[in-house]
C-alpha positions, 0 to 999 in steps of 0.5 A: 576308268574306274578310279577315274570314275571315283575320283570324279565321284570324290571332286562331285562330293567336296565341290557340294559339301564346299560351296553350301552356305554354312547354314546348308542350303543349295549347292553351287551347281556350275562350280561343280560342273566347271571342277568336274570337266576341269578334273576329266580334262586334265584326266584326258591329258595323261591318257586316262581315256585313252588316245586318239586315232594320231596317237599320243602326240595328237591327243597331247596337242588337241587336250592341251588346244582344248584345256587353253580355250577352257581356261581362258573362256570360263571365267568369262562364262562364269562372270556374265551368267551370275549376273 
């Protein structure tokens, strides 16, 4: 959980340095929140946090359920609230 926790930390850390204007400014705050639940998703998958109560097989299903509505609903998100 601890490494999880800094790796997490280090994904916060380049998404702010990598999405400021070159003249500084404000970072882009929702790529850094869709990276960060992209990165403890994918954390979850291997079991980073543990399983659920139906084991492993269960908790590879229900991640591998929630990582496809993920992946196939952000972009839609993210399109419609940066109009």
């Amino acid at each position: 959980m601890i490494l999880i926790a800094i790796i997490t930390l280090f994904v916060i850390a380049l998404r702010w340095f990598g999405t400021q204007e070159e003249s500084g400014g404000d970072a882009d705050v929702l790529a850094i929140g869709v990276s960060v639940i992209s990165f403890e998703l994918y954390a979850a998958s291997l079991g980073g946090f543990g399983y659920l109560p139906g084991g492993p097989a269960q908790t590879s299903q229900f991640l591998a359920f929630i990582t496809i509505m993920w992946v196939a609903l952000v972009p839609f998100a993210l399109r419609h609230s940066r109009r």
